[in-house]
SEFI-272163 format. One record per residue (C-alpha): residue number from 1; residue in three letters; x, y, z. Coordinates in Angstrom, 1 decimal, always signed. Layout:
<atom><num>NUM</num><residuo>ALA</residuo><X>X</X><Y>Y</Y><Z>Z</Z></atom>
...
END
This chain:
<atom><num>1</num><residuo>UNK</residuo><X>+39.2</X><Y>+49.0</Y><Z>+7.6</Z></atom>
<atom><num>2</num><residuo>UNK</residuo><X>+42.8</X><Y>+47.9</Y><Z>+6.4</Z></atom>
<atom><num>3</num><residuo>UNK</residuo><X>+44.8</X><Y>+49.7</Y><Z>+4.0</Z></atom>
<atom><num>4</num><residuo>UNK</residuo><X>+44.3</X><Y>+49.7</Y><Z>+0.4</Z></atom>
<atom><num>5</num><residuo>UNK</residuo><X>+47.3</X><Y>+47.2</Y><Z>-1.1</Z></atom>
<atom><num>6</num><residuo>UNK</residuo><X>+50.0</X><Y>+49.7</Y><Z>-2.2</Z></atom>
<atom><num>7</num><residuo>UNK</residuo><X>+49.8</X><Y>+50.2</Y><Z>-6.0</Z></atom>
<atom><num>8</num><residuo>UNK</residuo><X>+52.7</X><Y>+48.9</Y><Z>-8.1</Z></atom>
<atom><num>9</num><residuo>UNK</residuo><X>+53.9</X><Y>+49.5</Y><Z>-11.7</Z></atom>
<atom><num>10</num><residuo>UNK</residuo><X>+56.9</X><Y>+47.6</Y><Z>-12.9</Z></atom>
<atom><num>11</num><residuo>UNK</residuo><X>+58.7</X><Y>+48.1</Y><Z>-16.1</Z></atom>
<atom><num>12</num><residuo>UNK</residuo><X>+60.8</X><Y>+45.4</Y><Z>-18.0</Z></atom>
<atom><num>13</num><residuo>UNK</residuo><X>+62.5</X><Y>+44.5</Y><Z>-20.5</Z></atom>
<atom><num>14</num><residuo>UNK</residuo><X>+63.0</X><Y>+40.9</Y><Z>-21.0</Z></atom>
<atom><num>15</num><residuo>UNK</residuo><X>+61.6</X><Y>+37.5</Y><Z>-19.3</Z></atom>
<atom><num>16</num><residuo>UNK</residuo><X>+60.6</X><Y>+39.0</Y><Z>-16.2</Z></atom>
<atom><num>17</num><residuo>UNK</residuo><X>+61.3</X><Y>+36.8</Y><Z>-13.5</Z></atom>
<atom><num>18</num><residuo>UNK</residuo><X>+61.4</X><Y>+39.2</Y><Z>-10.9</Z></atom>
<atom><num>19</num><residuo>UNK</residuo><X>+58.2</X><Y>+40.8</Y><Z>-11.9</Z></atom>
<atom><num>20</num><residuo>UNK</residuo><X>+56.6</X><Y>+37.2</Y><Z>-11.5</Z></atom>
<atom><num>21</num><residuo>UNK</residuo><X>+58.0</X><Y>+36.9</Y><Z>-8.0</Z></atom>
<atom><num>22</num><residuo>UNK</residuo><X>+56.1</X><Y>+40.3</Y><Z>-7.6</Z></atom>
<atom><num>23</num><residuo>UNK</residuo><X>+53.0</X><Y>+39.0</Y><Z>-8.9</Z></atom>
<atom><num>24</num><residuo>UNK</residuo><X>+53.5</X><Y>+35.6</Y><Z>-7.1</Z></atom>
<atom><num>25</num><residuo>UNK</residuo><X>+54.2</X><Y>+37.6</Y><Z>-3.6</Z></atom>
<atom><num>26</num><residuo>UNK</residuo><X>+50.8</X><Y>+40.0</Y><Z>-4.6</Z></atom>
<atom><num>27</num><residuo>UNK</residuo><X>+48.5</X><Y>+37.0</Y><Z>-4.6</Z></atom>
<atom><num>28</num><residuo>UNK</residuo><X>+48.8</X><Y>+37.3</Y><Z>-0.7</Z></atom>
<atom><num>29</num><residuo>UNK</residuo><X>+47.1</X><Y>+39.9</Y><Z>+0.9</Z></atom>
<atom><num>30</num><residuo>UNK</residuo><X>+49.2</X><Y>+40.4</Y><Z>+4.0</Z></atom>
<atom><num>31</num><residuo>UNK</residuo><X>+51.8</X><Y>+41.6</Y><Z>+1.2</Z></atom>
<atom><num>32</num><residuo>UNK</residuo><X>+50.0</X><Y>+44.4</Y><Z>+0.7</Z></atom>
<atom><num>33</num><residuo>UNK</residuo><X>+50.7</X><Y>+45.6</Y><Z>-2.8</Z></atom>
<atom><num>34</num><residuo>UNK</residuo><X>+49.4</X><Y>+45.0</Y><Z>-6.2</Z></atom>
<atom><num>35</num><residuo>UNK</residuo><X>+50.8</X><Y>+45.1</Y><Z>-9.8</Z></atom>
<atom><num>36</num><residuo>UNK</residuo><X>+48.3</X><Y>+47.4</Y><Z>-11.4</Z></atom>
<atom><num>37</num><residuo>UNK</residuo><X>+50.5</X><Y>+47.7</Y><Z>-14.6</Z></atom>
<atom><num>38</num><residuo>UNK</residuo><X>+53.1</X><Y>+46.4</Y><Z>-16.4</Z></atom>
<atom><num>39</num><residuo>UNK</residuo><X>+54.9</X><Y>+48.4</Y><Z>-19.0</Z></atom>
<atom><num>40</num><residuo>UNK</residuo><X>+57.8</X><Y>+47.4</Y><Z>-21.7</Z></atom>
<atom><num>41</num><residuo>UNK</residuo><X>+60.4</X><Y>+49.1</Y><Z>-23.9</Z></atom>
<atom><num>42</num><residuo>UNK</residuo><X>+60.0</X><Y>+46.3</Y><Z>-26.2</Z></atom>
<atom><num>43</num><residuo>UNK</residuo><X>+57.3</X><Y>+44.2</Y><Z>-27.8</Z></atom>
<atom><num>44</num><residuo>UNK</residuo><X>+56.7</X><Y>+40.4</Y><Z>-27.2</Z></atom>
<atom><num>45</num><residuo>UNK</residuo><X>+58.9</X><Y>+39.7</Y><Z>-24.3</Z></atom>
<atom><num>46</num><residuo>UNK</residuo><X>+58.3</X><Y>+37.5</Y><Z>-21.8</Z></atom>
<atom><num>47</num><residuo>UNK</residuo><X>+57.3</X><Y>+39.7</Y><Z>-19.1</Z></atom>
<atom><num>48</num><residuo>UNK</residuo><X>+54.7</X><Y>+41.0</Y><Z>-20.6</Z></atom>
<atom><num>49</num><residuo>UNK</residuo><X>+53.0</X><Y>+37.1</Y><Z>-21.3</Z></atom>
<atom><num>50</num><residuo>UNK</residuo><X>+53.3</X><Y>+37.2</Y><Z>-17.1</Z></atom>
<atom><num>51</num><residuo>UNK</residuo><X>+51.0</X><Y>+40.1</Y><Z>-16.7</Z></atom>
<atom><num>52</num><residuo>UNK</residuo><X>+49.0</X><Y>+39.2</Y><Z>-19.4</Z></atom>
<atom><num>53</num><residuo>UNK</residuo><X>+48.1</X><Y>+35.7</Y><Z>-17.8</Z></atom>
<atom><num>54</num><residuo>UNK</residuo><X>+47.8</X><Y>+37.2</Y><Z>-14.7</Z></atom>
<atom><num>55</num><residuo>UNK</residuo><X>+45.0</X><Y>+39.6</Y><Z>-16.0</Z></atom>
<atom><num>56</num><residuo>UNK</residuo><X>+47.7</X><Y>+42.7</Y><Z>-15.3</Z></atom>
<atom><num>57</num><residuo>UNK</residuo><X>+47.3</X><Y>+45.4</Y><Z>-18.3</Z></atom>
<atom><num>58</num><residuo>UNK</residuo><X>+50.4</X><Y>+46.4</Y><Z>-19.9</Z></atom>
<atom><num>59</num><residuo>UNK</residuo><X>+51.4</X><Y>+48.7</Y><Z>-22.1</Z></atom>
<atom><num>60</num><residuo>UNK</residuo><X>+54.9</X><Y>+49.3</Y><Z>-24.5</Z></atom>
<atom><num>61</num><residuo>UNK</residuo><X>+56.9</X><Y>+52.4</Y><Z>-25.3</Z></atom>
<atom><num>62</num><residuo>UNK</residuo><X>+59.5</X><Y>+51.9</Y><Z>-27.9</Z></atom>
<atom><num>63</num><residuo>UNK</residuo><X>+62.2</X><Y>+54.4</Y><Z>-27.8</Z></atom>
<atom><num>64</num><residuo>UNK</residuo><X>+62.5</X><Y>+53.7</Y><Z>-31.6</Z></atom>
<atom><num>65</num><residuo>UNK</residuo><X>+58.4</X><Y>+55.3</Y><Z>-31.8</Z></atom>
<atom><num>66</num><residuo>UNK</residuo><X>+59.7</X><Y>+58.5</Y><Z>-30.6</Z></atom>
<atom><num>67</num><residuo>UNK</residuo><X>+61.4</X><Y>+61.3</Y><Z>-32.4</Z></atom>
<atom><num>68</num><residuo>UNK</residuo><X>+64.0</X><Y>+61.7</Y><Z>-29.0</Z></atom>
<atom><num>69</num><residuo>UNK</residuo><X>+64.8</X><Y>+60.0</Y><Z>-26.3</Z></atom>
<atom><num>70</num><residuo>UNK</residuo><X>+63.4</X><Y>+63.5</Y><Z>-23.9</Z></atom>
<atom><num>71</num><residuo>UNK</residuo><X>+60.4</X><Y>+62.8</Y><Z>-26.1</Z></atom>
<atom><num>72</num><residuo>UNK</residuo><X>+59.6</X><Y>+59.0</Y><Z>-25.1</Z></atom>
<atom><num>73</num><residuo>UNK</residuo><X>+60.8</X><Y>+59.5</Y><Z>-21.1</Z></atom>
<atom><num>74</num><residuo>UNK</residuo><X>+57.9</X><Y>+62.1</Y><Z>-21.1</Z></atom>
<atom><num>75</num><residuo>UNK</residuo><X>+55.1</X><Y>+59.9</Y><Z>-22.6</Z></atom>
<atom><num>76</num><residuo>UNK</residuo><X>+56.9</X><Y>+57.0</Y><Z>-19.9</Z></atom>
<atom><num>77</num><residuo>UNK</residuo><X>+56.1</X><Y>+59.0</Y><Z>-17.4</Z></atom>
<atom><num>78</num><residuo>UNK</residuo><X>+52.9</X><Y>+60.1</Y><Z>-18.4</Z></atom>
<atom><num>79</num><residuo>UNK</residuo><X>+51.9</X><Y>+56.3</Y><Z>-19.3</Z></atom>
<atom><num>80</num><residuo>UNK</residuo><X>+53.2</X><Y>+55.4</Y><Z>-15.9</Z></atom>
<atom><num>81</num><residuo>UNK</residuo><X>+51.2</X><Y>+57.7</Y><Z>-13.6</Z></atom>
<atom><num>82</num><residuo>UNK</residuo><X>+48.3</X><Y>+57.5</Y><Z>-15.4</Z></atom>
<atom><num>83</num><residuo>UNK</residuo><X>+48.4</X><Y>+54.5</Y><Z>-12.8</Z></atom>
<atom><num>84</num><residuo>UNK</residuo><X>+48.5</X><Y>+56.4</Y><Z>-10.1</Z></atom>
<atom><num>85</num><residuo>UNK</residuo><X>+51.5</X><Y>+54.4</Y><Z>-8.4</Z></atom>
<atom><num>86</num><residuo>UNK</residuo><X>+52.8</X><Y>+54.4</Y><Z>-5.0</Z></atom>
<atom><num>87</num><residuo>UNK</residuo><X>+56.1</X><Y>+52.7</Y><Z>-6.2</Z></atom>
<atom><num>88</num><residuo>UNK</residuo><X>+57.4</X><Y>+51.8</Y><Z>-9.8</Z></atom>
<atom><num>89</num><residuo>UNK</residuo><X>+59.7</X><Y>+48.8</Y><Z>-9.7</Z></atom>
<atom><num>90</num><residuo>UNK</residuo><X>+62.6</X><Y>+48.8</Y><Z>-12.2</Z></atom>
<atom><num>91</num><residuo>UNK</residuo><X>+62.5</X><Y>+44.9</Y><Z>-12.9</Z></atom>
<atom><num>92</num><residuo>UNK</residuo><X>+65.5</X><Y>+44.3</Y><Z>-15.7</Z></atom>
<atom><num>93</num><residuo>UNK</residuo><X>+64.4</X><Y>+47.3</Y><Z>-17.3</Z></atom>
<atom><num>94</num><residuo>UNK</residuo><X>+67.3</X><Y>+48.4</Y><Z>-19.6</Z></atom>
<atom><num>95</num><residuo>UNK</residuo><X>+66.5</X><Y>+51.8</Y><Z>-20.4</Z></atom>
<atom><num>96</num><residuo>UNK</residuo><X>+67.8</X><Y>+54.8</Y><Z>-17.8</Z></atom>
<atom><num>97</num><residuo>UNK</residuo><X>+65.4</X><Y>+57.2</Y><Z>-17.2</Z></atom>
<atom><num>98</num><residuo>UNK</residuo><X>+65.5</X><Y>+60.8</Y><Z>-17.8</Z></atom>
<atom><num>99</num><residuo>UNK</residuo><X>+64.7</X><Y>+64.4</Y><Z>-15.8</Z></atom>
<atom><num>100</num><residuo>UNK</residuo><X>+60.9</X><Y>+64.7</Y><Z>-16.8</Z></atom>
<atom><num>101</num><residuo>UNK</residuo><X>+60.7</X><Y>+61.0</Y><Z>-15.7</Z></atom>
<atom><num>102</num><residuo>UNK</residuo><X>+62.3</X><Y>+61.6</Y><Z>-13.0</Z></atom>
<atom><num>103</num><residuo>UNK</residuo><X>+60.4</X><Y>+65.3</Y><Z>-12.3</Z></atom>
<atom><num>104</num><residuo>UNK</residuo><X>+57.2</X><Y>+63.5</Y><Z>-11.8</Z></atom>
<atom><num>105</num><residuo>UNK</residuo><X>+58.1</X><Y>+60.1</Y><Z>-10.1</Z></atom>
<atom><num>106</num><residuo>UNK</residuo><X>+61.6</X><Y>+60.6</Y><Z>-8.8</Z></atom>
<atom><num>107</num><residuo>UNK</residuo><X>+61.4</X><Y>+59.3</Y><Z>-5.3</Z></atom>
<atom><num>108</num><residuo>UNK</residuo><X>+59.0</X><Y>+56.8</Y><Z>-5.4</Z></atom>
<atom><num>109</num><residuo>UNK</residuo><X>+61.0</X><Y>+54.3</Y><Z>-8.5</Z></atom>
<atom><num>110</num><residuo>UNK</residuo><X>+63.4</X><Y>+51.8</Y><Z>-7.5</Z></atom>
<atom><num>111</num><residuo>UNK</residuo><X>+65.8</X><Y>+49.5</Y><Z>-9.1</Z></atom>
<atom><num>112</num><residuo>UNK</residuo><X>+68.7</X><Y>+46.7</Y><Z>-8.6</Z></atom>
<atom><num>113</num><residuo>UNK</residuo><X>+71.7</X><Y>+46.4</Y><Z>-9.0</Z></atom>
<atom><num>114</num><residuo>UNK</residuo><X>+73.9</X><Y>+43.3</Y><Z>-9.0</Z></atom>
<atom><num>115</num><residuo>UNK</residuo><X>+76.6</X><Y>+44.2</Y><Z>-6.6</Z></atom>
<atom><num>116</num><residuo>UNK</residuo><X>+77.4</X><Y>+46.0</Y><Z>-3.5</Z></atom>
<atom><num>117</num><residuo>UNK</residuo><X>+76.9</X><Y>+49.9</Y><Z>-4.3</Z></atom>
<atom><num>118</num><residuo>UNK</residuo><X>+78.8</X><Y>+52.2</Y><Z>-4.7</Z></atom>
<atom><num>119</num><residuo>UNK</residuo><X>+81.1</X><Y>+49.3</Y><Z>-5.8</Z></atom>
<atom><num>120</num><residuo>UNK</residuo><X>+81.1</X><Y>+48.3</Y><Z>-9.3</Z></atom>
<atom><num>121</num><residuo>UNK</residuo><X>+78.3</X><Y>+50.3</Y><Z>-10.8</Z></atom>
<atom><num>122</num><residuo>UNK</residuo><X>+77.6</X><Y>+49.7</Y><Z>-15.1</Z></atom>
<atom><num>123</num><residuo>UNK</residuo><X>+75.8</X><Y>+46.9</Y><Z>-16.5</Z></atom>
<atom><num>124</num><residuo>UNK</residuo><X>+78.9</X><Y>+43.9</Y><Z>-15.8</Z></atom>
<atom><num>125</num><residuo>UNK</residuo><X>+79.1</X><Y>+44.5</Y><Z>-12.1</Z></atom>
<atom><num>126</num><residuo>UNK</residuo><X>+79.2</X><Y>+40.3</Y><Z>-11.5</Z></atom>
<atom><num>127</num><residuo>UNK</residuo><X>+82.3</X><Y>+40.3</Y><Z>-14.0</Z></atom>
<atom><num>128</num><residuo>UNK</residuo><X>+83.7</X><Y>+43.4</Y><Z>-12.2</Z></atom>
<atom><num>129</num><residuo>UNK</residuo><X>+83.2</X><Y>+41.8</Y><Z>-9.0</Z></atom>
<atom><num>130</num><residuo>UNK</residuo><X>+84.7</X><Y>+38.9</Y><Z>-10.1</Z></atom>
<atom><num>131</num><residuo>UNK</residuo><X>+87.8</X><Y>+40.4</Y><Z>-12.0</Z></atom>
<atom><num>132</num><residuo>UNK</residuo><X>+88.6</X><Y>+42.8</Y><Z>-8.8</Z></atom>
<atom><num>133</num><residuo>UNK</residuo><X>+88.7</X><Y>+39.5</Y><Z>-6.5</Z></atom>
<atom><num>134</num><residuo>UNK</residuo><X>+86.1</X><Y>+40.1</Y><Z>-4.1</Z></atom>
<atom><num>135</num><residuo>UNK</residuo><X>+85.1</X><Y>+37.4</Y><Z>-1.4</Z></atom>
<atom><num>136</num><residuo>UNK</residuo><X>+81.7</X><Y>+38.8</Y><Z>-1.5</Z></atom>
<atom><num>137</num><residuo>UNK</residuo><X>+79.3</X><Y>+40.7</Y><Z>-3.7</Z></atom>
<atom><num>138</num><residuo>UNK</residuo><X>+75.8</X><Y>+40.9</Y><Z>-3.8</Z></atom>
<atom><num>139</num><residuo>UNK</residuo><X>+72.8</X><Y>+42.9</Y><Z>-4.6</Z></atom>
<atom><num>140</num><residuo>UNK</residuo><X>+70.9</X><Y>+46.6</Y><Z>-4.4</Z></atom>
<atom><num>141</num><residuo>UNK</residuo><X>+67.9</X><Y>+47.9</Y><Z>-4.1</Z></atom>
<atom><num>142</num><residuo>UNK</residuo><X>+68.1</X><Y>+51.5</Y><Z>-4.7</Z></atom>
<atom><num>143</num><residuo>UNK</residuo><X>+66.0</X><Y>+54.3</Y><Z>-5.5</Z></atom>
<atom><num>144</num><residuo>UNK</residuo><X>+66.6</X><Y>+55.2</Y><Z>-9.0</Z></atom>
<atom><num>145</num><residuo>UNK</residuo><X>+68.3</X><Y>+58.8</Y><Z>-9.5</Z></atom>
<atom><num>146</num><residuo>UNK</residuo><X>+69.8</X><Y>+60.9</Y><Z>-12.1</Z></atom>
<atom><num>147</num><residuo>UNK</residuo><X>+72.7</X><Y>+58.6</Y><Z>-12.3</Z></atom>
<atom><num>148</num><residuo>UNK</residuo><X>+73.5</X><Y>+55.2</Y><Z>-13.0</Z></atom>
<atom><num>149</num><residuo>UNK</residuo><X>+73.2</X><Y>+52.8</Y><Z>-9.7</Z></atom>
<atom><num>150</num><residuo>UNK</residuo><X>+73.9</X><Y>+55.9</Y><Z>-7.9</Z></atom>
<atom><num>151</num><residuo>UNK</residuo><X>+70.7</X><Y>+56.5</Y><Z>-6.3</Z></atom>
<atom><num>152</num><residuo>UNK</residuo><X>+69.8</X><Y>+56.1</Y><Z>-1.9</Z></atom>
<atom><num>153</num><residuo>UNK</residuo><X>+70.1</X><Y>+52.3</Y><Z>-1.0</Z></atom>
<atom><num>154</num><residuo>UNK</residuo><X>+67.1</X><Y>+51.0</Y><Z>+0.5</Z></atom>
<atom><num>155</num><residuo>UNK</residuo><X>+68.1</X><Y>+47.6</Y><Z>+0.9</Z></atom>
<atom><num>156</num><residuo>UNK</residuo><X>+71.2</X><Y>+45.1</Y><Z>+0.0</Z></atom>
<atom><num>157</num><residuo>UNK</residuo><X>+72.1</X><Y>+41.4</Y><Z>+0.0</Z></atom>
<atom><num>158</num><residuo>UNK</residuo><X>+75.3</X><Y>+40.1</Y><Z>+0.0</Z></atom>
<atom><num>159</num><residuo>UNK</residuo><X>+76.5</X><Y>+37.0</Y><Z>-1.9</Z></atom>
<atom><num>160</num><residuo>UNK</residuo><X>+80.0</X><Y>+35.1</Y><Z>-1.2</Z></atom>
<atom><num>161</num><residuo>UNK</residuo><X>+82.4</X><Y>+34.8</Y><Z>-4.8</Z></atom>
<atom><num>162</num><residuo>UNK</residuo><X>+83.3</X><Y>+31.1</Y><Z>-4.7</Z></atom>
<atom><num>163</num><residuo>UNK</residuo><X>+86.7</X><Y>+30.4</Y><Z>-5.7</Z></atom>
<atom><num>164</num><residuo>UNK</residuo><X>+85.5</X><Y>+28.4</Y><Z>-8.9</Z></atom>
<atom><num>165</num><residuo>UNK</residuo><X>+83.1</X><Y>+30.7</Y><Z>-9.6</Z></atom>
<atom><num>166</num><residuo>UNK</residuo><X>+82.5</X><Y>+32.2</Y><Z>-13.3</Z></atom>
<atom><num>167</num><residuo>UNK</residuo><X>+80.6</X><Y>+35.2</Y><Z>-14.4</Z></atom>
<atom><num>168</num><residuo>UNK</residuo><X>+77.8</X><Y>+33.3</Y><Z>-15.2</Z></atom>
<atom><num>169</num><residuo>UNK</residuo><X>+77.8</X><Y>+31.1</Y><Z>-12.1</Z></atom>
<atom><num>170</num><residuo>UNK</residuo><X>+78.2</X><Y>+34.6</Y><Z>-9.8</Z></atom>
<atom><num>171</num><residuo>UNK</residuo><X>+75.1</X><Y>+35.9</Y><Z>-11.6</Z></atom>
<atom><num>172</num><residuo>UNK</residuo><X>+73.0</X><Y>+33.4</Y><Z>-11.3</Z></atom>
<atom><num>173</num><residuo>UNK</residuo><X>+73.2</X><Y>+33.1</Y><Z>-7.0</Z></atom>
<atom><num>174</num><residuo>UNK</residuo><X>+73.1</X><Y>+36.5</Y><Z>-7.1</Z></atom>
<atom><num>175</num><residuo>UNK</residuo><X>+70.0</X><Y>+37.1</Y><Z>-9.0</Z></atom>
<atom><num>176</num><residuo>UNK</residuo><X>+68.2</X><Y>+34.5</Y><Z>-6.6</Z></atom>
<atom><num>177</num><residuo>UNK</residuo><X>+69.4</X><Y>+36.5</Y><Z>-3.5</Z></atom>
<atom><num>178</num><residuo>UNK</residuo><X>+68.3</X><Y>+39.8</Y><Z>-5.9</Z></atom>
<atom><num>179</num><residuo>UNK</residuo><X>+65.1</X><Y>+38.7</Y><Z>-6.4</Z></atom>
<atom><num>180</num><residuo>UNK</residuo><X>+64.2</X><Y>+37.3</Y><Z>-2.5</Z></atom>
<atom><num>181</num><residuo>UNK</residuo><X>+65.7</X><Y>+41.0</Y><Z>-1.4</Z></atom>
<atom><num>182</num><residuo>UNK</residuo><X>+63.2</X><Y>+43.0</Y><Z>-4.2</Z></atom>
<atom><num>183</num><residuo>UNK</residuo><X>+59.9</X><Y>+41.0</Y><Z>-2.8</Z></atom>
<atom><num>184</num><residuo>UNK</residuo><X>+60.7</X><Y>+41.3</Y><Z>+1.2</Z></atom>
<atom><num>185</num><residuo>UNK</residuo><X>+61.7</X><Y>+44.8</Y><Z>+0.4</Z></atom>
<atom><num>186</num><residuo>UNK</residuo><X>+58.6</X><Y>+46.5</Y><Z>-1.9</Z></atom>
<atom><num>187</num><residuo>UNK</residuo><X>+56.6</X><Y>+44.2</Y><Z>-0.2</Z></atom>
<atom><num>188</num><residuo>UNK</residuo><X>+58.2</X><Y>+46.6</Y><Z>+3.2</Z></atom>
<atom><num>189</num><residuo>UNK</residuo><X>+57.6</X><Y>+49.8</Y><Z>+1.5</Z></atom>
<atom><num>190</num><residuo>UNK</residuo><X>+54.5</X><Y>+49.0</Y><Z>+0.7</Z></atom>
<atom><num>191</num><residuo>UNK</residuo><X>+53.0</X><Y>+48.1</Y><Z>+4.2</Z></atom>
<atom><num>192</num><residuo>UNK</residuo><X>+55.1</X><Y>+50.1</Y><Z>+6.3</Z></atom>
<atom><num>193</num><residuo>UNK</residuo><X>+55.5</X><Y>+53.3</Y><Z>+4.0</Z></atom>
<atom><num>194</num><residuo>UNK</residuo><X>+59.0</X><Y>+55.2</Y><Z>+3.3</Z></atom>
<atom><num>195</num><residuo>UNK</residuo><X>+60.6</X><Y>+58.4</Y><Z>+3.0</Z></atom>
<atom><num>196</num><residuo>UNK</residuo><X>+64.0</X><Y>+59.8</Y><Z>+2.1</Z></atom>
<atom><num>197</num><residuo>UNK</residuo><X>+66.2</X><Y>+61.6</Y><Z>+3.9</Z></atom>
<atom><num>198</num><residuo>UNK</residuo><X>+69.3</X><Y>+62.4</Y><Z>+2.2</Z></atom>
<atom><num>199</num><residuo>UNK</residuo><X>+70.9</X><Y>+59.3</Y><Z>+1.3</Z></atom>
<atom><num>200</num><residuo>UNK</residuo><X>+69.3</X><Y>+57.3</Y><Z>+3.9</Z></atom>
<atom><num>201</num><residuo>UNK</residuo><X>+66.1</X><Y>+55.4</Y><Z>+3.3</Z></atom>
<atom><num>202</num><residuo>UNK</residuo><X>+63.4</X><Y>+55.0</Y><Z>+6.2</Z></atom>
<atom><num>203</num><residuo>UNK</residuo><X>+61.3</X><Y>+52.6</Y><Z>+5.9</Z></atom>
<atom><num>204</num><residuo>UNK</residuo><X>+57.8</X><Y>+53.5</Y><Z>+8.2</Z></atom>
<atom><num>205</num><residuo>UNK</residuo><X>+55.6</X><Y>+56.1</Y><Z>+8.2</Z></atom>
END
């Protein structure tokens, strides 16, 4: 019998164009994953319409609901592995997660980051990237750690900085190259299996 598809969560925060490149890639079953949840840090965004149309349940945990910030990254990760996921994909979620997130499914949550880690790590890498004169930048796929972009690099892209380029121009090629890189990569783990070893990620079992 083949294997059960690998069961994803994703978490976002906005329009979620990576997660429906996620749930685009799912609807093949030599990808071997499925989105069994979809949760938010805010209501009525645009990633949550996607899993809603595509019959994915979802769920919301405002930080705001929450009487600390510990508080709300326990009930995330309860909410989360109530799921039972083999990988939780970060997909322009903009909230870091915390130790008894990370005590539970530390390991097995992954995240990108628009540039070339270690380089330029923050929420304006393109601009940084930009600013420092690079020729090329690019994209990570990490797994998410205690600190910000910091965590073992499972996969990265790289994108060339044209000479007219503009912060906004930069970001955009970059996100396309981002976004190709998150569903050949999860779409890896998930098949294949992973492990950590240090810093290094392996993929295979």
């Amino acid at each position: 019998m083949p294997a059960a598809p690998a069961r994803l969560v994703v978490l976002v925060s906005g329009a979620g164009t990576n997660l429906q490149a996620l749930l685009d890639a799912c609807q093949d079953p030599a990808y071997g994953a499925q989105v069994v949840a979809v949760g938010a840090d805010r209501d009525g965004v645009e990633g949550l319409a996607r899993a809603e149309r595509a019959g994915v349940p979802t769920f919301v945990l405002r930080v705001a609901d929450f009487a600390t910030r510990e508080e709300w990254d326990r009930a995330l990760a309860a909410r989360v592995a109530d799921h039972d996921p083999d990988l939780v994909v970060l997909a322009g979620f903009m909230k870091l997660v915390g130790p008894a997130y990370l005590s539970v499914l530390g390991g097995r949550t992954v995240n990108t980051h628009p540039a070339l880690s270690p380089s330029f790590p923050g929420m304006q890498g393109p601009r940084d990237a930009l600013d420092y004169g690079v020729k090329v930048t690019g994209a990570t796929l990490f797994v998410v750690d205690a600190g910000v972009d910091t965590g073992a690099i499972v996969a990265q892209t790289v994108v060339p900085v044209e000479d007219d380029d503009t912060v906004a121009t930069l970001h955009e090629r970059i996100k396309v190259a981002e976004r190709a890189m998150l569903v050949t990569t999860v779409g890896r783990m998930a098949r294949e299996g992973f492990r950590l070893e240090g810093r290094r990620v392996r993929l295979g079992r």
